[in-house]
N, C-alpha and C positions, 0 to 999 in steps of 0.2 A: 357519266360525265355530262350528260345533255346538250343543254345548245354549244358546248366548246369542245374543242378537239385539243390534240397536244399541240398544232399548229399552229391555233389559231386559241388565244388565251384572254383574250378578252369577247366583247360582243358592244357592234357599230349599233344601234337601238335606230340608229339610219337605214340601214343596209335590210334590214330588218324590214322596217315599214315602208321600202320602196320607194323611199325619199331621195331627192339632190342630194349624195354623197358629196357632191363637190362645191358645197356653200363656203368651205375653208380645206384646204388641204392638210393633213396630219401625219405623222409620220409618229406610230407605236413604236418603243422598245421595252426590255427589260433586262432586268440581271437580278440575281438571288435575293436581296434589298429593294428595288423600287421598280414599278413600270416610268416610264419617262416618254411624255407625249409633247412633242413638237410641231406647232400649228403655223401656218402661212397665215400672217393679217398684216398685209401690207398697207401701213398706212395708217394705222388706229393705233391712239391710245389706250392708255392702260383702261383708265375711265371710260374705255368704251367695248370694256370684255369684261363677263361674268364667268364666274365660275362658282356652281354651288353644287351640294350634292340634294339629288331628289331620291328620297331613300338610298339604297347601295348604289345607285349610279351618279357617274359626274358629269354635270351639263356643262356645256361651255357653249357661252353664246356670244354674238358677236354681235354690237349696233350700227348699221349703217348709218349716217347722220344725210339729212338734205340738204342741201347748197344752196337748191331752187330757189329765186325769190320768189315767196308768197303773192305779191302781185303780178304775176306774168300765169297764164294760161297756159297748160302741159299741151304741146298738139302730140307727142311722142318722144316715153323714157323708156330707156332701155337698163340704165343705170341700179342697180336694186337701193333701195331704201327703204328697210327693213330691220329687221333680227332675222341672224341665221345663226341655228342653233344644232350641237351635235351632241347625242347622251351615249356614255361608253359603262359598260358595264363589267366588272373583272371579277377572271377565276379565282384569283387570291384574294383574302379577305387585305383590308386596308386600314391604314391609319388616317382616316380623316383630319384629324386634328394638327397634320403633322403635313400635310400637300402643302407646297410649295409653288410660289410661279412668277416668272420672268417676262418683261415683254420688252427684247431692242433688236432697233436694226428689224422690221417686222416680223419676227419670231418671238411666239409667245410657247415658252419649256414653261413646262408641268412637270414637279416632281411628286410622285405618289408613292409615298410607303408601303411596303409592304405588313402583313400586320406577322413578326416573329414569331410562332407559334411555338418554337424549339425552349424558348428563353423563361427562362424561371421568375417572370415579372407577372405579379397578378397569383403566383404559387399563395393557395393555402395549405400551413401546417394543419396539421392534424397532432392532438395531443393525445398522450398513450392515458389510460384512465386504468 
């Protein structure tokens, strides 16, 4: 099974490289159909969150936008003004094509398909000769 457990069914690509886990806070689920990922961005527009897949994994990133005016001298920001970015990688294979996502009231849901493995879509016949 390698880097996943039955516990634990996906993989943070954060948690991983010993990065700020805590750039956005998320909350993983699933059910036999979809994982469903639940992010904290208080504050941001839709316009100011990506989400793309980099090979099997799904980035989700976040832009912080400056306020600063340009003409004034920083003496000290504590403020982040940046991208913060999270990649999640999953045991189940997925339907790309088919992720879904919501952003209100600072919650930004993610629906990810799951990809049906069981279902007879994609079946080739075979013809008797």
């Amino acid at each position: 099974m390698g880097l996943f457990t039955q516990e634990k069914k996906y993989l943070d690509v954060n948690e991983l490289e010993n990065e700020e886990a805590s750039a956005f806070r998320v909350d993983l689920m699933e059910d036999n159909d979809n994982y469903y990922l639940i992010a904290e961005v208080p504050g941001k527009q839709s316009s100011q969150i990506k989400l793309r897949f980099k090979g099997e994994r799904l980035s989700v990133s976040v832009m912080e936008d400056s306020d600063v005016d340009e003409n004034l001298s920083c003496i000290k920001m504590e403020r982040v003004h940046d991208e913060c970015e999270r990649i999640f990688s999953f045991e189940d294979p997925i339907e790309k094509n088919k992720v879904s996502a919501a952003c209100k009231d600072g919650l930004l849901s993610i629906t990810i398909p799951k990809v049906n493995l069981e279902s007879d879509e994609g079946l080739i016949s075979i013809k008797q000769l």
